[in-house]
C-alpha positions as CSV (number, residue, x, y, z in Angstrom):
1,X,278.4,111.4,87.6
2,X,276.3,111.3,84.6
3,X,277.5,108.5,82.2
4,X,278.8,110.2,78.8
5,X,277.9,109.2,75.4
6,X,280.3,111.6,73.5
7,X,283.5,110.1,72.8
8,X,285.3,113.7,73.1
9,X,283.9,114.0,76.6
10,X,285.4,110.4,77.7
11,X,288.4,110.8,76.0
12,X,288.8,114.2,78.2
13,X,287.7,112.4,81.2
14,X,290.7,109.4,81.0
15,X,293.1,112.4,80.5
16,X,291.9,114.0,83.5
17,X,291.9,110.5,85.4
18,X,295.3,109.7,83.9
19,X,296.6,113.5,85.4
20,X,294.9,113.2,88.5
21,X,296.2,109.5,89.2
22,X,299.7,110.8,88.1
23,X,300.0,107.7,85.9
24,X,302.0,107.8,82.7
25,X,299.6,108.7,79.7
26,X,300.7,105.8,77.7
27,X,298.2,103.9,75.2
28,X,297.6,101.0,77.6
29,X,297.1,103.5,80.5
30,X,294.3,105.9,78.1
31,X,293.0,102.6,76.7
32,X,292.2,101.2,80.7
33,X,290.9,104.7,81.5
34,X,289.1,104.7,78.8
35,X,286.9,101.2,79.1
36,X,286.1,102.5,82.6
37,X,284.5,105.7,82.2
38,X,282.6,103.6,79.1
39,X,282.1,100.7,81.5
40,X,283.3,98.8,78.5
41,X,284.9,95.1,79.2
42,X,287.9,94.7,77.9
43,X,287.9,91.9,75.4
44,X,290.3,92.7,72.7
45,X,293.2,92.7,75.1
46,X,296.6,93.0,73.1
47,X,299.5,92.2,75.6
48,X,302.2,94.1,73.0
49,X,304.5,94.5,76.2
50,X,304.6,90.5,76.5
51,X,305.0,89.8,72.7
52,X,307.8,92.7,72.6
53,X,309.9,90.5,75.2
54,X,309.4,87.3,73.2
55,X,310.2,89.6,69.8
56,X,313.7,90.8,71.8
57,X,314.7,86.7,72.5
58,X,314.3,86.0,69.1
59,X,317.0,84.2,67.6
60,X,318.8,86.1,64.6
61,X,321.9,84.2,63.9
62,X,321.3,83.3,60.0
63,X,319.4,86.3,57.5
64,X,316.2,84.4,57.1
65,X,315.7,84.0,61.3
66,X,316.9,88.1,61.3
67,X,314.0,88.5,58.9
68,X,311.2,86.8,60.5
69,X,312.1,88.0,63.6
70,X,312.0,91.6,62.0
71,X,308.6,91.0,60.9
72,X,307.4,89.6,64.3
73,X,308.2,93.1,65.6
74,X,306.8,94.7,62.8
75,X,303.4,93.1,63.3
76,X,303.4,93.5,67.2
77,X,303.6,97.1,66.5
78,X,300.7,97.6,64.8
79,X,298.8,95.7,67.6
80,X,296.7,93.6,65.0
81,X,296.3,90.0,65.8
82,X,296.1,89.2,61.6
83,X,299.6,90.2,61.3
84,X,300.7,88.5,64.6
85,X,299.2,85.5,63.8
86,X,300.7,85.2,59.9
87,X,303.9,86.2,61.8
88,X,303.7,83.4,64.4
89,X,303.0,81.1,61.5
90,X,306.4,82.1,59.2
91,X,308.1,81.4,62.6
92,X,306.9,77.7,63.1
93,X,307.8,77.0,59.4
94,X,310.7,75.6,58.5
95,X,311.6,75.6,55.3
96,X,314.9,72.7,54.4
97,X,316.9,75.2,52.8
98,X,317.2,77.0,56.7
99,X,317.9,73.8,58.6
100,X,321.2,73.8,60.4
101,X,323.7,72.3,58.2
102,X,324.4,69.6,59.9
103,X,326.5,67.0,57.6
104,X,329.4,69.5,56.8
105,X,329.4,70.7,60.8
106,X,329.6,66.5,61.8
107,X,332.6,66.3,58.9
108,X,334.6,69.5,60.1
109,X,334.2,68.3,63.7
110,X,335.5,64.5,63.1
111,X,338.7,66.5,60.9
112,X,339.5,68.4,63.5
113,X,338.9,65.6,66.4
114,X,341.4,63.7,64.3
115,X,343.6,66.3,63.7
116,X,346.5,67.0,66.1
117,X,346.5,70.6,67.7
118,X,349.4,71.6,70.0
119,X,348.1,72.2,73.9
120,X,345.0,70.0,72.8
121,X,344.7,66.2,74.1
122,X,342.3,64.1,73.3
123,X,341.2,64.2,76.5
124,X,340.5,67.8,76.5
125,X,338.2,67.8,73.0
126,X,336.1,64.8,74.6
127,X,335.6,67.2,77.7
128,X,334.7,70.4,76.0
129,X,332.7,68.0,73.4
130,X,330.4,66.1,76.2
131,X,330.2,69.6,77.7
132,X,328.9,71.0,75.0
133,X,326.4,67.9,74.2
134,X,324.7,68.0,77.9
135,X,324.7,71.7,78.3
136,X,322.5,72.0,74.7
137,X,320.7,69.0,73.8
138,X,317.3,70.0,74.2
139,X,317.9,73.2,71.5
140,X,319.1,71.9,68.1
141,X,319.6,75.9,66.9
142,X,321.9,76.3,69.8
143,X,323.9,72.7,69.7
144,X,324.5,73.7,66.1
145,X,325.9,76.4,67.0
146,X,327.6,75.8,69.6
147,X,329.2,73.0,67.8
148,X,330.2,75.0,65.1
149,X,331.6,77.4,67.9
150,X,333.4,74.3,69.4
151,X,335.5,73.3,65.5
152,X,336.2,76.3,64.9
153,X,338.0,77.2,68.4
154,X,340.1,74.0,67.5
155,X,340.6,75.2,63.8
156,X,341.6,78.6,65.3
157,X,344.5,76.9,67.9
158,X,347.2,79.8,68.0
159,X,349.7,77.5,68.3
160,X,348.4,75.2,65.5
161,X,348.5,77.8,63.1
162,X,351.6,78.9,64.1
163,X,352.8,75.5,63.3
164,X,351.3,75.8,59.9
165,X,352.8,78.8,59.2
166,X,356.3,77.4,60.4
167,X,355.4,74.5,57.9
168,X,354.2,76.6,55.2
169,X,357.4,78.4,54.8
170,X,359.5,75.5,55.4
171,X,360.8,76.5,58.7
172,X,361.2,73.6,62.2
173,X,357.8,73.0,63.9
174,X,357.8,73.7,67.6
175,X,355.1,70.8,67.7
176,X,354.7,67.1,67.4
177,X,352.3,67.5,64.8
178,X,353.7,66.5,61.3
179,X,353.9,69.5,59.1
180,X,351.2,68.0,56.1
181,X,348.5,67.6,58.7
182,X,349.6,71.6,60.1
183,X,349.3,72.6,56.5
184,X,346.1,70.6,55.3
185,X,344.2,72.3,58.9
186,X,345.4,76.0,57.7
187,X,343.6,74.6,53.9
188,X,340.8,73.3,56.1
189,X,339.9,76.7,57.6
190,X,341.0,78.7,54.6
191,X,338.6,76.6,52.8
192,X,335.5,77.3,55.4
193,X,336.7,81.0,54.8
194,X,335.9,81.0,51.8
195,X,332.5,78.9,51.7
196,X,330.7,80.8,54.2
197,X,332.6,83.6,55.9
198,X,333.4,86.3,52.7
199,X,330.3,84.7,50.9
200,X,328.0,86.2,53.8
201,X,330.1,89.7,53.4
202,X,329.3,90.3,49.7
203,X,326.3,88.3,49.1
204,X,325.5,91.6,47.2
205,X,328.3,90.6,44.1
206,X,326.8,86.9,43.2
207,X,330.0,86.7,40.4
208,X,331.6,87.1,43.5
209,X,330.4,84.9,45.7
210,X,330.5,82.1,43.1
211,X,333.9,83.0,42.3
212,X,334.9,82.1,46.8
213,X,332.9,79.1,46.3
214,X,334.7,78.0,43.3
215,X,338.0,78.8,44.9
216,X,336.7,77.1,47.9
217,X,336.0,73.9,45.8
218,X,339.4,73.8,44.9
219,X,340.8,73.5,47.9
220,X,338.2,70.5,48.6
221,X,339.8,69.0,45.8
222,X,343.4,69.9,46.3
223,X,346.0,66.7,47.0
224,X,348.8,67.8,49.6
225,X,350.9,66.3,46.9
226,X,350.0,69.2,43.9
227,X,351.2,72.9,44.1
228,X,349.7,75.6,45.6
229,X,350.8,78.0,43.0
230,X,348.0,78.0,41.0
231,X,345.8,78.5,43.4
232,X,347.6,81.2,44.9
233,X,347.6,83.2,41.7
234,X,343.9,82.9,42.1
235,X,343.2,83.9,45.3
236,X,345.5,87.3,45.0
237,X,343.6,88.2,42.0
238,X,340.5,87.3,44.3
239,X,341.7,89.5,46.9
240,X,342.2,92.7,44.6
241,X,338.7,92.0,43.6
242,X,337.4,92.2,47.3
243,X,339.4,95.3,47.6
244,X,338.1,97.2,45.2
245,X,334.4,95.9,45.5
246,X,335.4,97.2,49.3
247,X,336.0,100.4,48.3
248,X,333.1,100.5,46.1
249,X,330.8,100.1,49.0
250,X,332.8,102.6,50.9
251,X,332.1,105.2,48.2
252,X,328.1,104.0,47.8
253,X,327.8,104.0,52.0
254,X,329.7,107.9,51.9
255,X,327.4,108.9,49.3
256,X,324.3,108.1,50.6
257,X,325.2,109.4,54.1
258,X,326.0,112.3,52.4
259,X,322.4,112.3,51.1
260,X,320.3,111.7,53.9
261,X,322.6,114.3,56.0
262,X,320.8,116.5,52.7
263,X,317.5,115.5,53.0
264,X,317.5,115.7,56.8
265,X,318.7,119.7,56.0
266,X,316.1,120.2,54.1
267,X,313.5,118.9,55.8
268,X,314.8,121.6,58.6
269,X,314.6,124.2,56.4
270,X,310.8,123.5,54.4
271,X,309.4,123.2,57.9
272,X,309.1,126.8,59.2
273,X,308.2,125.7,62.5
274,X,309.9,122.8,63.2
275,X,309.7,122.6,67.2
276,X,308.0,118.9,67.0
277,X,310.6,117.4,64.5
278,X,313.8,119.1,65.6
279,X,314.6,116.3,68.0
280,X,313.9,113.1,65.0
281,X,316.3,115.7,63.1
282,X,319.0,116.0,65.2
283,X,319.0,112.1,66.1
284,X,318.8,110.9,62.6
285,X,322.0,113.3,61.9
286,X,324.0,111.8,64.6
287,X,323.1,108.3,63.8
288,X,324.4,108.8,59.9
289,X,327.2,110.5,60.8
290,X,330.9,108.6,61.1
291,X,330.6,105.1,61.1
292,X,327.4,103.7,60.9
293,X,327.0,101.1,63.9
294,X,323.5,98.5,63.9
295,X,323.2,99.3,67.9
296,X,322.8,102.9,67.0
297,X,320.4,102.5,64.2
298,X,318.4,100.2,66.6
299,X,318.1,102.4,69.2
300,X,317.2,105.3,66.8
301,X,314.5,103.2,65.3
302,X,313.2,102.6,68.5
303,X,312.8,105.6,69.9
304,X,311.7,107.3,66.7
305,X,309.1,104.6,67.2
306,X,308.3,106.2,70.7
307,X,308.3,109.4,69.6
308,X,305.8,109.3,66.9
309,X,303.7,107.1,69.0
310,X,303.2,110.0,71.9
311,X,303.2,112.8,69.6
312,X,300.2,111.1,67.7
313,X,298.5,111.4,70.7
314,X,298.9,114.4,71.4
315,X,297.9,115.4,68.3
316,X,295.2,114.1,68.6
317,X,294.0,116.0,71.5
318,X,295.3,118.8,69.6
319,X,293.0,118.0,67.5
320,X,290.3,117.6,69.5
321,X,291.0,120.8,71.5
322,X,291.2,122.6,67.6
323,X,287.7,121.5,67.0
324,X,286.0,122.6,70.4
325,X,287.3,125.6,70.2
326,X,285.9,126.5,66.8
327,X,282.4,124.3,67.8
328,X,282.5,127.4,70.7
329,X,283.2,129.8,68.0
330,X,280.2,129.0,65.8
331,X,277.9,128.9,68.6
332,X,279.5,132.6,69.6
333,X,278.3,133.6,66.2
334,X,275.0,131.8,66.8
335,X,274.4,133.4,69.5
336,X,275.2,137.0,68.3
337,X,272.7,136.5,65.0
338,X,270.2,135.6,67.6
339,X,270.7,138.5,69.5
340,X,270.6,140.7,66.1
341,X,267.6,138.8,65.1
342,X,265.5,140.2,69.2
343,X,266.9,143.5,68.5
344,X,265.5,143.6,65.0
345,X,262.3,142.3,66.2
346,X,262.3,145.1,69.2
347,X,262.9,147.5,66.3
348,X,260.3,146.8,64.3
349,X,257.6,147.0,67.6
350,X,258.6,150.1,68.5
351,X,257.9,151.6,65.0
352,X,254.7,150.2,65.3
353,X,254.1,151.6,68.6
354,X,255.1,154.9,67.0
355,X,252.6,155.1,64.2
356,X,249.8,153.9,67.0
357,X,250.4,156.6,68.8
358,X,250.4,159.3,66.0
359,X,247.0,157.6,64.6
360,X,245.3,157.7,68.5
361,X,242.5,160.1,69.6
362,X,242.1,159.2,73.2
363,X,244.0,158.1,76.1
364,X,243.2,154.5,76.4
365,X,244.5,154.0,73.0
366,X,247.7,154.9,74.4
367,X,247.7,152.8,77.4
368,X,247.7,149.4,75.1
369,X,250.5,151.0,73.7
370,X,252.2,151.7,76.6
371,X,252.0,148.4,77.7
372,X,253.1,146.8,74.4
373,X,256.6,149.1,74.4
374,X,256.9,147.9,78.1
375,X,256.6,144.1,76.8
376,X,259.0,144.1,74.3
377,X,261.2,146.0,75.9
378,X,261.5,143.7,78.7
379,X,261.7,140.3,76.3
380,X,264.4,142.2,74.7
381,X,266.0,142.4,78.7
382,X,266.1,138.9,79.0
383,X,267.4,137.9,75.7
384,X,270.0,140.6,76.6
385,X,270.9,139.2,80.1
386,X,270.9,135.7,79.0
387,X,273.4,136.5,76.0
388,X,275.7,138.3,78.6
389,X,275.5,135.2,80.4
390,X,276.3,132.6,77.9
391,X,279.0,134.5,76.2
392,X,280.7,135.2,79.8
393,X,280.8,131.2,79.4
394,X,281.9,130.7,76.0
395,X,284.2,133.2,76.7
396,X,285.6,131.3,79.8
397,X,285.4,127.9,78.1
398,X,287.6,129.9,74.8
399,X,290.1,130.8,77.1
400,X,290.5,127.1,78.8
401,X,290.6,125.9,75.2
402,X,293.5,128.6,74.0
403,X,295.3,127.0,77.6
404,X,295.0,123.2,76.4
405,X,295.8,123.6,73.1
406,X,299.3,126.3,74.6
407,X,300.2,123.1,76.6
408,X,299.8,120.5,73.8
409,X,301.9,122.0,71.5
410,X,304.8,122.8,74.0
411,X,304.1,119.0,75.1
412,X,304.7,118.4,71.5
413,X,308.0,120.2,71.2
414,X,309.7,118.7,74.2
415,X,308.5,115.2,72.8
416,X,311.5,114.1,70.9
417,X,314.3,115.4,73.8
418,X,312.5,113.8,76.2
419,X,311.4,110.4,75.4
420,X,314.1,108.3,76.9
421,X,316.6,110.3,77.7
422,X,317.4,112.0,81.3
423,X,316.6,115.9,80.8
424,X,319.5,117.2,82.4
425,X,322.5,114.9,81.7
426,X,321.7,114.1,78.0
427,X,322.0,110.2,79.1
428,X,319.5,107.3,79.4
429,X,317.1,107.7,82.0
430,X,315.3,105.0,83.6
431,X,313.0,103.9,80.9
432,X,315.7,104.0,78.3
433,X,318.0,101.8,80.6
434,X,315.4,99.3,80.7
435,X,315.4,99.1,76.9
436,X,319.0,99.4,76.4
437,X,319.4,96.5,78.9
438,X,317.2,94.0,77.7
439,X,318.2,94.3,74.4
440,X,322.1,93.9,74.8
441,X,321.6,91.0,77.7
442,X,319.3,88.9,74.8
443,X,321.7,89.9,72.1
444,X,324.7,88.6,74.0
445,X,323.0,85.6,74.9
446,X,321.9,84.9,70.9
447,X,325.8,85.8,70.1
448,X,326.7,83.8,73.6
449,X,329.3,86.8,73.9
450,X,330.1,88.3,77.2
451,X,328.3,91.7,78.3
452,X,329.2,93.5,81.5
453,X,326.9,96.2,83.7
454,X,328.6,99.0,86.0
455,X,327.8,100.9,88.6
456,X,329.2,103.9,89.4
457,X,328.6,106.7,92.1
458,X,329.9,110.2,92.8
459,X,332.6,110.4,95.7
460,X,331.0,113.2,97.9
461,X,328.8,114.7,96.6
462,X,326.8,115.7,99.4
463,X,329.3,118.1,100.4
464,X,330.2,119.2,96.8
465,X,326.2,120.3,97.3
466,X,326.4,121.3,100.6
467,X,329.2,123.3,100.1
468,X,328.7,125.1,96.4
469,X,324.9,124.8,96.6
470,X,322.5,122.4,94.1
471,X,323.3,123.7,90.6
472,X,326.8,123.5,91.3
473,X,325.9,120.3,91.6
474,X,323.8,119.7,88.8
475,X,326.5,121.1,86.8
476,X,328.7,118.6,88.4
477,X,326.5,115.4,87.0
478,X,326.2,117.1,83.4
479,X,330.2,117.2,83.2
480,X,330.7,113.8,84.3
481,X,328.5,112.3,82.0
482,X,329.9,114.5,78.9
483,X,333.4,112.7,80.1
484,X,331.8,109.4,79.9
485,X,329.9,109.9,77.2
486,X,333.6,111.0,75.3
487,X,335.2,108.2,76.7
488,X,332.9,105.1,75.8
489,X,332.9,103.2,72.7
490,X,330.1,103.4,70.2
491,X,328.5,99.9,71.4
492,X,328.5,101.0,75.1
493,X,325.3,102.4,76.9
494,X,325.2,104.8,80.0
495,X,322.0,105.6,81.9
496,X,321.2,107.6,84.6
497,X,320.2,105.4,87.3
498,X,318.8,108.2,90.2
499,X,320.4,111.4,91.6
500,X,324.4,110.6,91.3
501,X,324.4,106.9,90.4
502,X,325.1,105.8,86.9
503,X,324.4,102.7,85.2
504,X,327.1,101.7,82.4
505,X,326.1,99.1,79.9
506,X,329.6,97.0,78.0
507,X,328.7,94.6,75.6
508,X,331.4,92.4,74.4
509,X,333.1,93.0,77.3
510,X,334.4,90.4,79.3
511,X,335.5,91.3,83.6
512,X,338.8,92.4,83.1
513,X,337.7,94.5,80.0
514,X,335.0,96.4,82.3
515,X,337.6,97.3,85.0
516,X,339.7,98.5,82.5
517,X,336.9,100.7,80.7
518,X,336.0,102.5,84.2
519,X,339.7,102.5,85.2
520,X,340.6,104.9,81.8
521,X,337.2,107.1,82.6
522,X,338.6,107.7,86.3
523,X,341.7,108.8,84.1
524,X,339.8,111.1,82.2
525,X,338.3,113.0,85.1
526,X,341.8,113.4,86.8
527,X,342.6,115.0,83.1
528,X,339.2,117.4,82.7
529,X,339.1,119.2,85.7
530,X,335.3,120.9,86.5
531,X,334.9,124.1,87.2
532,X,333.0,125.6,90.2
533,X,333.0,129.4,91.4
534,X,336.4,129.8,89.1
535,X,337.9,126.8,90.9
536,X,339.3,123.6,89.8
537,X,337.3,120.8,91.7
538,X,338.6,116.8,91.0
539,X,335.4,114.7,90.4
540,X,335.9,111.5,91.4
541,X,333.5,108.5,91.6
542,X,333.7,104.6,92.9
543,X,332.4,101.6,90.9
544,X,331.4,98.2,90.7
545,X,331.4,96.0,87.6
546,X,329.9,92.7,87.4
547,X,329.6,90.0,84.2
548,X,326.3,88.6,83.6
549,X,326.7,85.2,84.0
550,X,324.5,82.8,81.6
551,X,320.9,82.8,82.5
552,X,321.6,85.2,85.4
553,X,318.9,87.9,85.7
554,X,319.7,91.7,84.7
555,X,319.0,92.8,88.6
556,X,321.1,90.1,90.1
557,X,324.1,91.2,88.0
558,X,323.4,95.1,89.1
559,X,323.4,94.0,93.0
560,X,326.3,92.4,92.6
561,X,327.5,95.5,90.6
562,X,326.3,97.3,93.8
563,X,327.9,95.5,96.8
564,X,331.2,96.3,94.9
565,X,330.7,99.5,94.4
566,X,330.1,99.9,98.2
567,X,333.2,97.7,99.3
568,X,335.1,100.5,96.3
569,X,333.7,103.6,98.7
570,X,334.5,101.5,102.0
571,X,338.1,100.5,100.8
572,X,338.9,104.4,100.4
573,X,336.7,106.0,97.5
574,X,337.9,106.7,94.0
575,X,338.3,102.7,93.1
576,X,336.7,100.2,90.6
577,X,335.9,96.7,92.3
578,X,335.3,93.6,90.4
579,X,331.9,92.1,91.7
């Protein structure tokens, strides 16, 4: 094959290479493509898929690490290594007003070390303490935290602030603990309340926020000998404060939801064809209605982020298709005033050969004449036959464009449905599962929180195919998946994993919470009955949960999830194993 010079042509060619290979048209796919047919080393190499995964294990714990790690994404995205590399930098720096605060964590955790907590020994705080220290001390970030983790689960005893309560209103202690030291541990965490719990909730209201940390310094300086009463008067007039600047944001968060559900109307209704944005629509309306929830906002930035990345593409051979097809166009045209131009010119020699034969007075005048009509008229053949000819092709070529640029804008309109959700359930396919996944395993680990994965198959459903034929079938996996959809809360996930297998994503969610959760869904299906042929057909389905242990991979957890789900459909069917 010729090589090719005209970056239309090769940009057509790594479209056709990408269709005929039957690989996914993404950007690293065309770009590969691409610097082959141009036999075109590939030195500016930008491994976005690799910085995405180190983006996703940032640590966002505190504002300022949220922000940076924000950023990081940000400049990954638009794949230039400036931005990465200013990025990178922010990262590395430290500034002293982030570091871990690490005098008042020491001071809290010798208090409550000290301090005597009901069902605590001494014993037990060294344990969990050395545990703590061996586990994380090669990560400061992570022994502050988990530190700070560790005082406040003694702060939080149950039965230590029971005992402060009893104290507090003067009633016998069930403990051995001395009422005063009861009382100054409910001040202790009242007072770390205050300093950096509702300070972090309203650090939009700085009279506020001073106004905790003054009430906070108070308490610092507050002898177990002096009355609370002042202090008390305080803190309720504090608290009616907080409710109203509560309701405040309620009404501001209402009102702008209310907006953007507004502009996202009108932006339906100014668009007269709105085929390529009615999916962004629809998604943005869902996410802003009802309570607004940071997994769902995440998940709708990312795949608006998908979305806008494959429809500029396609634009873009829309594009290019557009501009062939007029390039044919104006050479249809050219060709035509050509043609016009012969046929004048044939005109204009046979009205010459008309006065020469009027004017001639013998016969061999006539004969060049003869043969000058016979001339033209044959040039006039050719032109005529080779026009034919070349607007047969253009013709051709017009049509092939019309076809291309048919396809890319129904590509375009199924864009935004499509991009990672499974076409006929509505849920996550494959690709979105992926995402879903990664995400919630690194945010549990940044949270150390729990996070279970399920999965769950279809008791036969074979013969539910065999029997009422393929789209009963299909209808079959649609309803299940609106039931589990219904039943799940906002935070949870579910993917379709391939043919009747789904994949359920819990975060938060410890063992006994994921049994539970597939326990109430296979409640729900005994309660919706589906419909098949006018008959009522129980759907059942057996499962497997497992927990993702710490540093366990993603696939080990869904194997285990899988060899339960088995021993479920070998136990009986229509049962949720713990893996």
């Amino acid at each position: 094959m010729a090589e090719m010079s005209n970056p239309s042509e090769i940009a057509r060619e790594a479209l056709r290479r990408l269709a005929m290979s039957r690989i996914p048209p993404t950007p690293d796919n065309y770009r590969a493509f691409y610097l082959q047919i141009t036999k075109t080393p590939d030195e500016d190499g930008f491994p976005e898929k690799s910085l995405k995964a180190i983006a996703a294990a940032l640590p966002r714990h505190v504002p300022e690490a949220a922000r940076r790690a924000q950023d990081f994404e940000q400049a990954v995205a638009t794949r230039q290594w400036a931005r990465v590399n200013q990025a990178i930098l922010a990262l590395a720096a430290r500034p002293e007003e982030n570091r871990p605060a690490w005098g008042g964590l020491i001071r809290d955790l010798v208090t409550q070390y000290a301090l005597h907590h009901a069902g605590l020994t001494p014993a037990r705080k060294r344990e969990a303490l050395e545990h703590v220290l061996e586990a994380s001390n090669t990560n400061p970030d992570l022994l502050h935290r988990r530190l700070m983790g560790l005082a406040r689960s003694w702060s939080a005893t149950p039965t230590a602030l029971a005992a402060a309560a009893s104290a507090s209103t003067g009633e016998a202690s069930q403990t051995d603990a001395p009422p005063s030291q009861d009382l100054a541990e409910l001040v202790s965490l009242l007072r770390a309340l205050l300093r950096d719990g509702v300070p972090a909730l309203i650090e939009d209201s700085p009279s506020l926020v001073e106004e905790a940390r003054g009430l906070s310094e108070q308490l610092t300086q507050w002898d177990s000998s002096e009355s609370l009463e002042p202090f008390y008067k305080k803190m309720m007039a504090f608290t009616h404060k907080l409710e109203w600047l509560g309701e405040d944001q309620r009404s501001v968060r209402i009102a702008l939801q209310g907006l953007l559900q507004l502009i996202i109307q009108n932006i339906g209704q100014l668009v007269l064809d709105n085929k390529w944005l009615s999916g962004q629509l629809a998604m943005l309306s869902e996410a802003f209605t009802g309570h607004l929830d940071v997994r769902v906002l995440d998940e709708v930035e990312r795949r608006l982020k998908d979305v806008i990345d494959k429809q500029g593409q396609l634009k873009q051979g829309l594009t290019e298709a557009q501009l062939r097809l007029k390039a044919m166009l104006a050479g249809f045209l050219d060709r035509l005033s050509a043609f016009a131009e012969s046929t004048d010119e044939y005109h204009v020699a046979l009205g010459e050969c008309a006065e020469q034969i009027a004017q001639a007075e013998d016969i061999g005048e006539l004969s060049e004449v003869i043969d000058k009509i016979v001339r033209e008229t044959r040039i006039v053949q050719e032109t005529t036959a080779a026009s034919r000819k070349d607007l047969d092709d253009l013709r051709t070529q017009v049509d092939q464009a019309n076809v291309e640029i048919s396809r890319l804008q129904q590509e375009l309109a199924l864009t935004s449905q499509q991009v990672r959700h499974d076409p006929l359930t509505g849920t996550l396919n494959r690709k979105g599962l992926d995402e879903v996944i990664s995400r919630e395993i690194a945010r549990a680990r940044r949270r150390e929180s729990p996070i279970c994965l399920s999965l769950l198959d279809i008791d036969n459903f074979k013969a539910l195919n065999d029997t009422f034929g393929h789209q009963v079938g299909d209808n079959a996996l649609v309803h299940l998946a609106a039931v589990i959809k219904e039943s799940l809360r906002p935070q949870d996930s579910v993917g379709r994993y391939g043919g009747e297998e789904f994949i359920l994503v819990l975060p938060d969610t410890e063992i006994e919470g994921g049994l539970t959760v597939l326990t109430r869904l296979q409640r729900e299906l005994t309660r919706k009955f589906f419909l098949a042929d006018s008959r009522k057909i129980l759907i059942t389905f057996s499962a497997g949960v497992a927990q993702l242990a710490i540093e366990e991979e993603c696939q080990s957890a869904l194997d285990r999830a899988d060899k339960a789900m088995y021993a479920a459909k070998r136990a009986g069917k229509n049962r949720v194993f713990a893996a």
